[in-house]
C-alpha positions in Angstrom: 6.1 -24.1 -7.4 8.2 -24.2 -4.3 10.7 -21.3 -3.6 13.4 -22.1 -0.1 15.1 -19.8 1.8 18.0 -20.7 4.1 18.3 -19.1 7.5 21.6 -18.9 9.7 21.3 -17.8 13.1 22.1 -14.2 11.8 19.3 -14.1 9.2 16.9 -15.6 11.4 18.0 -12.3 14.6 17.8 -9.8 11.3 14.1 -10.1 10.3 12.2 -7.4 10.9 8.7 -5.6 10.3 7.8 -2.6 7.6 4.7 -0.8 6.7 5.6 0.0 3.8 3.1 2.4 1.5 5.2 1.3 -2.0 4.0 -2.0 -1.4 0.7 -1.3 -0.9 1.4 0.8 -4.9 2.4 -2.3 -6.1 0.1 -4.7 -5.0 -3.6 -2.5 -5.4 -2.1 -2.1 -8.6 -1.9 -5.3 -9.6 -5.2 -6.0 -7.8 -6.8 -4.0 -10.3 -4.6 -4.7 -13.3 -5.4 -8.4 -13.0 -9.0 -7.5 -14.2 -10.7 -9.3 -12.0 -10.7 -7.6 -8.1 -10.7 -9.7 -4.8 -14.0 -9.5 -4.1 -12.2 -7.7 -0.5 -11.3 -5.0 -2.7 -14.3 -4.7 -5.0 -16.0 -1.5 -2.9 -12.5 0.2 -3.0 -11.9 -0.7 -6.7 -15.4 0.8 -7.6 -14.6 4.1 -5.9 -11.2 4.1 -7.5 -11.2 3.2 -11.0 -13.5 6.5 -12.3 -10.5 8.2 -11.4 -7.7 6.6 -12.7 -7.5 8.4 -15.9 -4.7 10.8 -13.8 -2.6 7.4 -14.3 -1.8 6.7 -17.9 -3.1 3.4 -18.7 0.0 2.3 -21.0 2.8 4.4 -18.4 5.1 3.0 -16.3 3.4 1.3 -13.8 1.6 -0.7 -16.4 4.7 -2.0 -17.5 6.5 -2.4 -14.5 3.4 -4.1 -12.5 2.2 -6.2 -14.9 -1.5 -8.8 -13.4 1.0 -11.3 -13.3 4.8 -12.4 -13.8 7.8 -10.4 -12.3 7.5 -7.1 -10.3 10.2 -4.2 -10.9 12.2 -5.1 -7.7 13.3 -1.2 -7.5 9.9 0.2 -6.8 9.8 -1.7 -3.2 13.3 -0.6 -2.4 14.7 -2.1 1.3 13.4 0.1 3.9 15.3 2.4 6.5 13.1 2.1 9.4 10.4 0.1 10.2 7.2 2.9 9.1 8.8 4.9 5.9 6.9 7.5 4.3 5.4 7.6 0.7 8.6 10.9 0.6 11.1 8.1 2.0 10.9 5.6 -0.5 10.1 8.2 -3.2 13.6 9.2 -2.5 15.5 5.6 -2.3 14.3 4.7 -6.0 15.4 8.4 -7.3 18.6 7.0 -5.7 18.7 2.9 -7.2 22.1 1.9 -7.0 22.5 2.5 -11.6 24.4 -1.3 -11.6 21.3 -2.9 -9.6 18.9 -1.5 -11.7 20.8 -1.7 -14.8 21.4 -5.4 -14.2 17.5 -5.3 -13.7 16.6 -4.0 -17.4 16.7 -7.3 -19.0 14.3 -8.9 -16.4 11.4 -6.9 -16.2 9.6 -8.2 -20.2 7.2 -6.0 -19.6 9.2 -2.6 -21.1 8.9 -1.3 -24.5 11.8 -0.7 -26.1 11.9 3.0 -25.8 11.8 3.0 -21.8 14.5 0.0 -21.6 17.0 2.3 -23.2 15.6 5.3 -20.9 15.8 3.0 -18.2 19.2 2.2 -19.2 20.8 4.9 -20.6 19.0 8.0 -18.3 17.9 6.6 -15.2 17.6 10.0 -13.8 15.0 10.8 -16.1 13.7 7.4 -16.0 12.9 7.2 -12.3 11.8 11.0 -11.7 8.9 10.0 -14.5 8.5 6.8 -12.6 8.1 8.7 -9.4 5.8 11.2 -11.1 3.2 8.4 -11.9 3.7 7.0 -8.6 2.7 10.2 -7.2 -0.3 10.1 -9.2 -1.9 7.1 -8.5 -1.2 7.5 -4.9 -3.3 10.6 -4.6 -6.1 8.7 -6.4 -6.1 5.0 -5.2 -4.0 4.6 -1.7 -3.8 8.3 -0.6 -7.1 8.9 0.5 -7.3 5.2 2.3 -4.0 5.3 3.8 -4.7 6.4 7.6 -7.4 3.0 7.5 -5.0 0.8 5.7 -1.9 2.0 8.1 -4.2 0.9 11.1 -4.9 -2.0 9.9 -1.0 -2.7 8.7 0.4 -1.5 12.2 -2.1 -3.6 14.3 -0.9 -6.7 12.3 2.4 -5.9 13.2 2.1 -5.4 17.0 0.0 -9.0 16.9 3.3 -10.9 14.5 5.8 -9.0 17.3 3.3 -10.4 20.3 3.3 -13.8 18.3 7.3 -13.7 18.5 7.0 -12.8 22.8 5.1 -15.6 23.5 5.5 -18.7 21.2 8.7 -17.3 19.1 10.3 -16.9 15.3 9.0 -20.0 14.4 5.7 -20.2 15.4 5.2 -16.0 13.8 6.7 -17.8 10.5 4.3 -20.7 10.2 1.4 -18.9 11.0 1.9 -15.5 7.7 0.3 -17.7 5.1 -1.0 -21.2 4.5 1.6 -21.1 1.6 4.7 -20.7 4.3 6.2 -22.6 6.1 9.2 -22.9 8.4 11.0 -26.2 8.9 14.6 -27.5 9.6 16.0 -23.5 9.1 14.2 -23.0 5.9 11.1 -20.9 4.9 9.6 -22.8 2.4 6.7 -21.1 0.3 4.5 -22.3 -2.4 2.5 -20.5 -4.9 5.1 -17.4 -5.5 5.0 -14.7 -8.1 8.6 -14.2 -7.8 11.9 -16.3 -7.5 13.3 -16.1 -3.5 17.0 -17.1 -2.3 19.7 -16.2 -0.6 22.0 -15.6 -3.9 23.4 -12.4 -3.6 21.1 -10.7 -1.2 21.4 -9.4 2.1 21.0 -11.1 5.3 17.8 -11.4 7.4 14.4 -10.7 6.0 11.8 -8.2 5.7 7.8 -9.0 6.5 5.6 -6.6 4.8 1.9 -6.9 5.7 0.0 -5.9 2.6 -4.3 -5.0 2.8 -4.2 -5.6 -1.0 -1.7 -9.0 -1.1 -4.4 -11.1 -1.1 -4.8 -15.1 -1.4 -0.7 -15.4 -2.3 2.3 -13.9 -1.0 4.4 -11.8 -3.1 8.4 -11.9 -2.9 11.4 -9.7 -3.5 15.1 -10.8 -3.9 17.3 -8.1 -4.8 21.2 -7.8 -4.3 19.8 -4.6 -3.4 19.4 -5.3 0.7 17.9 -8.5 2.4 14.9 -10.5 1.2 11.2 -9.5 0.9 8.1 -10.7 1.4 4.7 -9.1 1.4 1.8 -11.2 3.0 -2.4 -10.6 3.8 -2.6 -8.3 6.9 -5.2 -9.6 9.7 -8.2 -7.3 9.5 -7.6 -6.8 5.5 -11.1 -8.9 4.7 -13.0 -6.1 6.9 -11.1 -3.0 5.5 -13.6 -1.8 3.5 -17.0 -2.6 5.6 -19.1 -0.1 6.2 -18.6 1.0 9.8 -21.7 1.2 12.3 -22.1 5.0 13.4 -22.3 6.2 16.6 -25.5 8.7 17.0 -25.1 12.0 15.0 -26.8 13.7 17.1 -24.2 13.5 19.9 -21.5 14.3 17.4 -23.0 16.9 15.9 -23.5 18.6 19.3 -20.0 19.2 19.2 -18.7 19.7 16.0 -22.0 20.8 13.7 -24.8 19.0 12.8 -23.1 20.4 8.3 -20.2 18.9 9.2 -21.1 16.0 11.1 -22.8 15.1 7.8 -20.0 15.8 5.5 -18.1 13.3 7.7 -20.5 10.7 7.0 -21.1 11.0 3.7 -17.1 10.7 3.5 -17.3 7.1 4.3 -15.8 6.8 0.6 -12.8 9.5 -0.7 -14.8 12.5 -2.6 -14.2 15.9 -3.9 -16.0 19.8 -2.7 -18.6 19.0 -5.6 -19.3 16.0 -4.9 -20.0 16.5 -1.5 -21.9 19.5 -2.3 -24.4 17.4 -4.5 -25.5 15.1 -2.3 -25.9 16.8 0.7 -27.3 19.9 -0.6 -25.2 22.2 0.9 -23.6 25.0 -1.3 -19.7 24.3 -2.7 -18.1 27.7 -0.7 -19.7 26.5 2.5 -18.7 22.7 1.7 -15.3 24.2 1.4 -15.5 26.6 4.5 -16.3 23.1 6.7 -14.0 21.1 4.9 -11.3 23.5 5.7 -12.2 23.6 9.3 -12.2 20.0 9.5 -8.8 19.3 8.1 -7.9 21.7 10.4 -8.9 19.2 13.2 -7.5 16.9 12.0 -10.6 15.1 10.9 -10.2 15.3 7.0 -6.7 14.7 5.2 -7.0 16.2 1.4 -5.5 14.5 -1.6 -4.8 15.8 -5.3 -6.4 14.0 -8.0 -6.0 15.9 -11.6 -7.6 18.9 -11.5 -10.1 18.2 -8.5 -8.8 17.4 -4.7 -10.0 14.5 -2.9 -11.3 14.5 0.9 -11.0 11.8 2.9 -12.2 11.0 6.8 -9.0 10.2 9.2 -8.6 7.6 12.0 -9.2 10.1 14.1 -12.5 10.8 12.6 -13.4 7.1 12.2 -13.0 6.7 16.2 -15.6 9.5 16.9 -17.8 8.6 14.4 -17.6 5.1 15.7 -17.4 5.3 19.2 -20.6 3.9 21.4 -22.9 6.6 21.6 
């Protein structure tokens, strides 16, 4: 399947860059909705899926990211800036234009009856539910990864804007995906999930890098703002690698030998208990450290049901990387 999209002069001087943590949502969950996980992901999807149960398994997300077929267009809504938050684009699908995403309903086959009419008839309640489950599987599957994924998402963005300095537009264009290309003013891609033109979009384009886009690009076209496509950041394949450590003897000299351990064992996302069990020390003292580390800025904490996950930072990836 072969989708086109035209570019005038004024398209071509609109396209721009996001990180964008929504699409990261929407394509980790369809990584792991499609059953089988890009073998990329499959560390990640390990560490993740015990945890899902915070996400109801029939909710919204499972009908509006279905493994294959069309995405819900509103849940990647057209970005403000070039690095929105979770919060920003939280907000700009509380605030769908209603005629977009009315016009919308009929399109996504994945809704039940009973949440086409809400979606219709109540957006307001509609989309603060749909926000709620965002929320959710946020804390639980992208949360805890995010300051690793961003890195990874911002570094392929500084190389695409390098790529454009040296060689220009067309040469950043050819090079996102063996399934683009640019020729005679027209992005051509192959192997789509989604339908792309210029019918009653916006102008330009937006690139969104994407860890979990993996193998094929995904596309957005929405008369909601400009044209979207998601496509596999560089660095994606070695996101999830386990990282060589730097001695821990030399980082324990400075921050604790406890915590310097509860840093490495947080190679993966885990919880005080968890923590606790496996390096022997008690839960209050996990805690105490934990508390002290966040405080550094060395551990970033994230809800999950009853229990809160911890997770290392960048920050704390560079010391615990660094030549020792």
């Amino acid at each position: 399947m072969l989708a086109e999209l035209a570019f005038s002069a004024s398209d071509l001087a609109q396209t721009r860059f996001v990180v964008s943590p929504m699409w990261e949502v929407v394509a980790s969950y369809r990584a792991l909705a499609a059953g089988t996980v890009p073998d990329i992901h499959r560390r990640w999807a390990g560490q993740v899926r015990p945890r899902l149960g915070v996400v109801p398994p029939d909710g919204w997300l499972a009908r509006l990211v279905p493994a294959t077929g069309h995405l819900a267009d509103f849940l990647t809504p057209p970005p403000d800036g070039p690095f929105p938050t979770l919060a920003d684009e939280l907000a700009a699908i509380r605030a769908s234009d209603r005629e977009v995403l009315r016009a919308e309903v009929p399109h996504l086959p994945g809704l039940d009856p009973g949440r086409r009419a809400l979606l219709r008839d109540d957006p307001d309640t509609a989309l603060g539910q749909v926000v709620t489950e965002v929320e959710r599987y946020w804390e639980v599957a992208v949360g805890p990864y995010w300051a690793r994924i961003r890195t990874v998402l911002e570094a392929d963005v500084f190389h695409r804007a390098r790529q454009v300095a040296e060689h220009g537009a067309a040469h950043l264009l050819n090079d996102l995906h063996d399934g683009v290309r640019w020729d005679d003013d027209t992005l051509r891609i192959v192997r789509r999930h989604c339908v792309l033109d210029r019918t009653g979009t916006g102008a330009g384009l937006v690139l969104a890098p994407s860890v979990f886009v993996w193998s094929r690009v995904l596309t957005l076209a929405s008369p909601a703002g400009p044209p979207q496509l998601a496509y596999p950041a560089r660095g994606a394949g070695a996101l999830w690698e386990r990282r060589a450590t730097a001695s821990t003897e030399a980082v324990a000299a400075v921050i604790g030998r406890s915590r310097t351990t509860l840093l490495t064992e947080l190679e993966a996302p885990a919880s005080t208990t968890e923590l606790a069990s496996r390096t022997g020390l008690s839960a209050p003292a996990v805690s105490q450290h934990l508390t002290a580390l966040r405080a550094a800025g060395l551990v970033s904490a994230h809800r999950a049901g009853r229990s809160v996950l911890y997770a290392r930072t960048a920050t704390a990836d560079a010391l615990l990387t660094a030549p020792a």
